[in-house]
C-alpha atoms as one frame of an Amber mdcrd trajectory, in Angstrom:
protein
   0.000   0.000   0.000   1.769   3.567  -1.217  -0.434   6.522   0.446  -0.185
   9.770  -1.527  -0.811  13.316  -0.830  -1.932  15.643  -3.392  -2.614  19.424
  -3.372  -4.713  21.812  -4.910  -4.263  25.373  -4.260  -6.939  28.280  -4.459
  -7.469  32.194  -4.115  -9.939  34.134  -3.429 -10.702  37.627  -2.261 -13.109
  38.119   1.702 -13.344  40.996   3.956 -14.247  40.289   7.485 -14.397  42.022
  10.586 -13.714  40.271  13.990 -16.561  40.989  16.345 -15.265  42.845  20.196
 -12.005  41.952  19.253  -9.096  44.821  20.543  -7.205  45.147  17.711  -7.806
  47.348  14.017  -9.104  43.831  12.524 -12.923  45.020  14.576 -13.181  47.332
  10.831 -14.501  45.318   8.145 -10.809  44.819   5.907 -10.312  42.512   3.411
  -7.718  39.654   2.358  -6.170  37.901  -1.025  -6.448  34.351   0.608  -4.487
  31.421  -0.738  -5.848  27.971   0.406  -4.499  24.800   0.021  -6.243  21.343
   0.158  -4.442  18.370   0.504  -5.791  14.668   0.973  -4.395  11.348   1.046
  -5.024   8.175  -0.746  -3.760   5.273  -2.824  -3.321   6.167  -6.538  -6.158
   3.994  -8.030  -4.534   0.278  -9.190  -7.439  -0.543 -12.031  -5.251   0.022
 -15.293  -9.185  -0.108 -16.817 -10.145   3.155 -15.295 -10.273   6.431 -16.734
  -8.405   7.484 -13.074  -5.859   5.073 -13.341  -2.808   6.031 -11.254  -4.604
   8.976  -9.411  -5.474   9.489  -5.645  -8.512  11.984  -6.702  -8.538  13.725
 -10.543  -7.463  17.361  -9.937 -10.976  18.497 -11.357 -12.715  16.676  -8.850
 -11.146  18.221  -5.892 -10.908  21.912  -7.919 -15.030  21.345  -8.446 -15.528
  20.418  -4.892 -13.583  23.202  -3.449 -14.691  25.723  -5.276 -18.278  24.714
  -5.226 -18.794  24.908  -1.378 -15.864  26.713   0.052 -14.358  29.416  -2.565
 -17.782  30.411  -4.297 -19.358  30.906  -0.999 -16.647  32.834   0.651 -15.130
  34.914  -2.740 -15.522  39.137  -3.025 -18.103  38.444   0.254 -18.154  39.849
   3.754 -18.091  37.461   6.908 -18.707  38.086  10.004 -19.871  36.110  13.557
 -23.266  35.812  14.191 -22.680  37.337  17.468 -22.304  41.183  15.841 -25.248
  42.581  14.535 -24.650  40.922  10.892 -28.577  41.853  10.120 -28.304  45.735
   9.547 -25.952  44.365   6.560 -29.215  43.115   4.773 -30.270  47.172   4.633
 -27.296  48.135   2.506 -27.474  45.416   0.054 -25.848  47.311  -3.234 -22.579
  47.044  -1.141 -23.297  43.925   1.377 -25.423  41.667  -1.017 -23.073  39.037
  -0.282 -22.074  38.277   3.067 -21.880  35.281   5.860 -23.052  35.002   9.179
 -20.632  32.077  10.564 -21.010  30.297  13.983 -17.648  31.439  14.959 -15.400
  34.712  15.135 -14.041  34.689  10.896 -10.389  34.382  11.992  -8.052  32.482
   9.544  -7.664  29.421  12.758 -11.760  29.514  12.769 -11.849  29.216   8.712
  -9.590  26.782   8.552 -11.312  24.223  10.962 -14.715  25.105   9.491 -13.179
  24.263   6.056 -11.886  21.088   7.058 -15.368  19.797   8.213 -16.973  21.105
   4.813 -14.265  19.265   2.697 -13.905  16.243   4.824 -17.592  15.244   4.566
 -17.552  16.075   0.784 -14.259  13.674  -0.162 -15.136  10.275  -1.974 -14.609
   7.774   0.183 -11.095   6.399  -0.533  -9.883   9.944   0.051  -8.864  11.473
   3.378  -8.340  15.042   3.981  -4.437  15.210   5.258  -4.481  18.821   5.680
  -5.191  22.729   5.096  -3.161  25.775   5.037  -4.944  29.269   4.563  -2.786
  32.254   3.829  -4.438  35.276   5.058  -1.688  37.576   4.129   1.347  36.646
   2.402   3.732  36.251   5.462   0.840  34.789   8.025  -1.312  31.376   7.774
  -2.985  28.961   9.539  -2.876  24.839   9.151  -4.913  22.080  10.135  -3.422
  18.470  10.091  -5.966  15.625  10.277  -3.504  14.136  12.988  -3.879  16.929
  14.939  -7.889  16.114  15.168  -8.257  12.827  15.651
């Protein structure tokens, strides 16, 4: 058994605003994100298949990413629950698009909520191995599935 990782990187662009924090990040300010998904599998053995010798086709993950993590999240505004995200909905030319998360937007928070979107979207010989979200160029987060178990 050879266990491979593979990685797709993605961009997008988010503002957020972190809710009673102390710092200038309370002002909504935005981010060029880089994100990068990696998982883990065997390469598939059946020299029959279309996927021969791949852990997951690239277009696969690139579709599944995109679908429910970049689309949702690109040129939008997050921000927790907890601030009062509902006078947004009155100034809709400029905050059409916006989230509402469960948890203070910081690039840790993302990356943990991202994990449990990907992870339960993966086919099933596929394991997410790990995440890293740039929120600037010089500072990132990671999760590690062996941090979590």
């Amino acid at each position: 058994m050879t266990k491979i990782r593979v990685t797709k990187e993605f961009s997008f662009e988010m503002a957020h605003a972190l809710w009673n924090y102390d710092g200038p990040c309370r002002n909504i300010h935005g981010h060029s994100y880089k994100l990068f998904i990696t998982v883990t599998g065997e390469p598939l053995a059946d020299k029959k298949s279309a996927k021969h010798g791949m852990v997951i086709d690239f277009s696969v993950l690139k579709r599944l990413v995109n679908k429910s993590i970049v689309s949702r999240f690109d040129h939008s505004v997050v921000v927790c629950k907890d601030a009062p995200h509902h006078l947004l909905k009155n100034i809709d030319q400029m905050f059409e698009k916006y989230e509402a998360t469960d948890y203070q937007p910081t690039c840790e928070n993302m990356v943990i909520a991202f994990a449990d979107i990907i992870k339960s979207k993966l086919p099933p010989a596929v394991t997410l191995f790990s995440i890293k979200l740039y929120e600037t160029e010089t500072s990132y987060a990671e999760w590690y599935a062996s941090d979590n178990f």
